[in-house]
N, C-alpha and C positions, 0 to 999 in steps of 0.2 A: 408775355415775357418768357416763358416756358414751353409752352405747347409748341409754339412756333421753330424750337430747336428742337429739342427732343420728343415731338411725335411727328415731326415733318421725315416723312420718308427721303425728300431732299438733299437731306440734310445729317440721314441715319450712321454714313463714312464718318461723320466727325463726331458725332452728339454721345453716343456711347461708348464707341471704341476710342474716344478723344478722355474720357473720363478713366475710362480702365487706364489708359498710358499714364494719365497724372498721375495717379492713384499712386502707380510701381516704381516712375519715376523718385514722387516723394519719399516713401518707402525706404529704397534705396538710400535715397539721400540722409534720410535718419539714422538707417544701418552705419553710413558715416562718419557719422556725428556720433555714434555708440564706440564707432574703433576711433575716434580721438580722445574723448572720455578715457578711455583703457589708458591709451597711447600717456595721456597726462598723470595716469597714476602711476606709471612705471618710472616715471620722466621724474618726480618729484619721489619719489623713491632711492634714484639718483643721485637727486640734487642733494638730497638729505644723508646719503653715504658720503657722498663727496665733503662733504662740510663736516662731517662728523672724524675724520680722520685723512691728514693731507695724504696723497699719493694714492687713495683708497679707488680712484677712480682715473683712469688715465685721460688724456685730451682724445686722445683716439676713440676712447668709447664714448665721451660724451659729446663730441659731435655727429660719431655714428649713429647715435639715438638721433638725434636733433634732424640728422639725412631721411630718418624715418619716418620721419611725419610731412617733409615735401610730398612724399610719393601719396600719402592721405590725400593731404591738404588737394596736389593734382586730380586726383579721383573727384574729389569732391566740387573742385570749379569747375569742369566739364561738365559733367552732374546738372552743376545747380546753372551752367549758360545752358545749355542743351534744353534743360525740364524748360525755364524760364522763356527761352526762345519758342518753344513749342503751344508753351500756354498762352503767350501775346497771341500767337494765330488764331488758338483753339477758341477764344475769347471773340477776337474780333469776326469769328466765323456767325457766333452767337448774335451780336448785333447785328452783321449782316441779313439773320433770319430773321429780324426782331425789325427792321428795318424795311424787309419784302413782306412784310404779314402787314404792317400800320400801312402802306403803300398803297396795297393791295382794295384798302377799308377806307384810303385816301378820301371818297368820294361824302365818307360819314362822318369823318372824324377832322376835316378842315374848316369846320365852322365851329369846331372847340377851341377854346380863348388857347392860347402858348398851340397850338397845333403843330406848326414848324419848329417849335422851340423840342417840342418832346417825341417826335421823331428825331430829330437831328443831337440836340443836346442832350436830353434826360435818357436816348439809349446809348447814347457816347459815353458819360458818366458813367449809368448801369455797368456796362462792359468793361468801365475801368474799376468799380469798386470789386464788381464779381469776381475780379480779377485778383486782386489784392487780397481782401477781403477771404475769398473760398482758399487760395492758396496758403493765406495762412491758417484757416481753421484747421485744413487740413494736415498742417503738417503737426499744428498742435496735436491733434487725436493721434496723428501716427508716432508723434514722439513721445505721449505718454502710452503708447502701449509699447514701445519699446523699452524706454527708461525707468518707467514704474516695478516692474520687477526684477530692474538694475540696482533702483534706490529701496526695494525691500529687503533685497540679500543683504546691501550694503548697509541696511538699518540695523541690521546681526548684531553689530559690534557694539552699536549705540546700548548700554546699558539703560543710564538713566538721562533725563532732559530737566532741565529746569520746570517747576510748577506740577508739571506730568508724575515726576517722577518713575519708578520702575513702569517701562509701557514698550512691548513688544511692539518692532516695526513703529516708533513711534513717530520717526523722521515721513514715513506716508502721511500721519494722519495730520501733519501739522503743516506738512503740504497746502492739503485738503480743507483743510477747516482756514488756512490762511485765506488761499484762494477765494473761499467764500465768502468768508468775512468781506474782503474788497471787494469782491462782484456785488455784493448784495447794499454797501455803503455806496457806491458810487452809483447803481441804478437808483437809490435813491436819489440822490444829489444829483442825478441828471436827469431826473424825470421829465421838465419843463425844455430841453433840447428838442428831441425831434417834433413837436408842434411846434419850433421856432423856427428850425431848419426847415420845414413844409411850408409854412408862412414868409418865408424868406424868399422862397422859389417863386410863389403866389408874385410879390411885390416889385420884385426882378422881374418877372414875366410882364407885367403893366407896364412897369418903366420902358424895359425894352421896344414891346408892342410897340409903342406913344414915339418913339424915335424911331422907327423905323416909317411907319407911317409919312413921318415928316422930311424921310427921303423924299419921298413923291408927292406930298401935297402940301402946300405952304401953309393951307390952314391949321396943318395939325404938329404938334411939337410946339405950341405957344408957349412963352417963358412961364403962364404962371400953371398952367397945366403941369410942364415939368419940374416945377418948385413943388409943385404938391405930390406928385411921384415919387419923387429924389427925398421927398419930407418922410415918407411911408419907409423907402429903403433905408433913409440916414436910422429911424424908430427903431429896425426893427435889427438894425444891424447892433444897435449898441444894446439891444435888450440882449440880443447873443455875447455879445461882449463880457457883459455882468457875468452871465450866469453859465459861461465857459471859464470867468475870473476863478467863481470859489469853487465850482467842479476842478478845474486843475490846481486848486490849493489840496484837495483831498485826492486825487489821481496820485499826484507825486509827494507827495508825504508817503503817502501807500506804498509806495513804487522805492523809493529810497529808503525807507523801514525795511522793506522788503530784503535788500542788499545783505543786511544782517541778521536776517531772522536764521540761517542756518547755523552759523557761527556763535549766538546766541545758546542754540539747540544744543554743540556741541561742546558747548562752555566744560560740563564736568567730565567729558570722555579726554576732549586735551590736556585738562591739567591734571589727569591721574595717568594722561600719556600711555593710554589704553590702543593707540592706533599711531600707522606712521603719518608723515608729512602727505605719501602717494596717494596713501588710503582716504586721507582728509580731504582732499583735492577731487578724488571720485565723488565722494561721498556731496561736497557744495557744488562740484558741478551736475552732478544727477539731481542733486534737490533742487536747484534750479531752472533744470529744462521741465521739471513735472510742475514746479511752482509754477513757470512760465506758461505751461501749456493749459493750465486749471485756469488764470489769468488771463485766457485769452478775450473774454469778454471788456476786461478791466482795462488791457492795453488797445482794445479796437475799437473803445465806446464811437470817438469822435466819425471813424470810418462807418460804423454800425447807423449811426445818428444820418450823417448822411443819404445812405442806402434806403434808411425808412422813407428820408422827406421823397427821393426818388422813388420810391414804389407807390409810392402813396399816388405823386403824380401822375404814374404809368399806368395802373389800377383805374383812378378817375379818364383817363384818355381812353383805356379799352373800355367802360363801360359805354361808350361813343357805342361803338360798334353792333351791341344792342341794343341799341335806340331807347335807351334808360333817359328817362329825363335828366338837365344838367344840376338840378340840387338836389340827386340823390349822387352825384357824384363827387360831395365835397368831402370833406374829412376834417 
């Protein structure tokens, strides 16, 4: 899955220097998102002059502001079609290698049960989660080293929080300690996923095989063969069912608590009116891009969950290639 791009000399135009591009691409695009952040604390700065006394603020100026954040917003869509266009290639260059490597081993690895299934589907998939998946870890890590030292200055003003009481930068730690909290309830609570997602691929894989077969030979694809297949996929589909039912009762409860926890935070700074409207506005939207970035496990489980039962797969297929026996290839 790896070697095959990034140590293939082939391949070396895209695999490192295709990496470093994202990397400054994202970056960038963060940088972004930090001059919108600003752009809304001035903006509500405004709003809050304007309201506070009529005439205080002309129509001229405050569409003027409002002209000033097209020209963001433009930056930023080019940006983010550009990085995005570039990364579908970057990606698909990947399965391409991934693709000429299992090919290549064709001659070991076609008497493995799903064979054509996990050259053709399991690195189709791979390449689409990688995709998803690394693009956003990544930009979580670059948003919180951008914004984490936005939301500590800006925790200056926070005197004291609820529960905490007087706590320097306390608006970080509560970040931090949220974020974990949820990472660490929902790994539990979804512990039993990806064995069900790997098991799922297993049972698809049979079914599929069994119908295809019966393209070409009449004796095979019999009704009660495929009653018994379809019996396995119906099993295992509703066992994922259940136990994606109370994982997402606990996800979004998390996720929607979450909404309030800064507003919460700043309960005793706004009603001693220790800050303006602009300031409050930096202040919930910085603690949310850091909350959101710590969160990044909490919000990708289901992606995450997938990507396992596909490695798992890929894993067990390369072991093909050194003639590892096939039940040291299960998981």
């Amino acid at each position: 899955m790896f070697r095959s791009f990034f140590l293939n000399k082939d391949w070396a135009v895209w695999a490192w220097p295709g990496v470093l591009l994202i990397v400054a691409g994202t970056w960038y695009q963060v940088q972004v998102n930090v001059m919108i952040n600003e752009w809304f604390g001035g903006f509500y700065d405004l709003v809050q002059k304007a309201l506070g006394q009529a005439g205080a603020v002309t129509l001229d100026e405050y569409y003027g502001f409002i002209l000033t954040f097209g020209k963001i917003a433009g930056i930023y869509v080019i940006v983010a079609v550009v990085l995005s266009f570039y990364t579908k290639h970057w990606v698909f260059r990947w399965r391409h290698a991934m693709n000429d490597f299992y090919m290549s081993y064709w001659a070991k690895l076609r008497h493995i049960e799903g064979a054509s299934q996990r050259v053709q589907e399991d690195s189709r998939r791979f390449a689409a989660i990688v995709e998803t998946l690394g693009a956003n870890f990544l930009e979580s890590v670059l948003t919180l080293v951008a914004f984490l030292p936005i939301l500590w200055e800006l925790s200056k003003a926070i005197k004291v929080v609820p529960m905490f009481g007087e706590v320097a930068h306390a608006l970080v730690y509560i970040a931090i300690i949220f974020a974990l909290f949820g990472t660490a309830v929902l790994a539990v609570v979804g512990i039993k996923l990806p064995g069900l997602e790997f098991n799922n691929q297993k049972v698809e894989a049979a079914y599929r095989k069994e119908l295809v077969f019966g393209e070409d030979q009449e004796n095979r694809a019999e009704p009660p063969t495929i009653k018994e297949l379809f019996f396995n996929v119906r099993k295992n589909y509703f066992r994922l069912f259940f136990h994606y039912m109370y994982f997402d009762v606990a996800k979004w409860s998390y996720l929607q608590f979450g909404v309030l926890v800064p507003y919460i935070a700043l309960g005793p700074t706004l009603i001693g009116a220790a800050i303006t409207l602009g300031v409050m506005q930096q202040i919930v939207r910085a603690f949310g891009q850091v909350e959101s970035s710590f969160q990044f496990l909490v919000r990708s489980w289901n992606i995450i969950v997938e990507l396992i039962s596909v490695y798992k797969r890929l894993r067990a297929f390369e072991r093909g290639i050194a003639d590892m026996p096939q039940e040291s290839s299960e998981i």
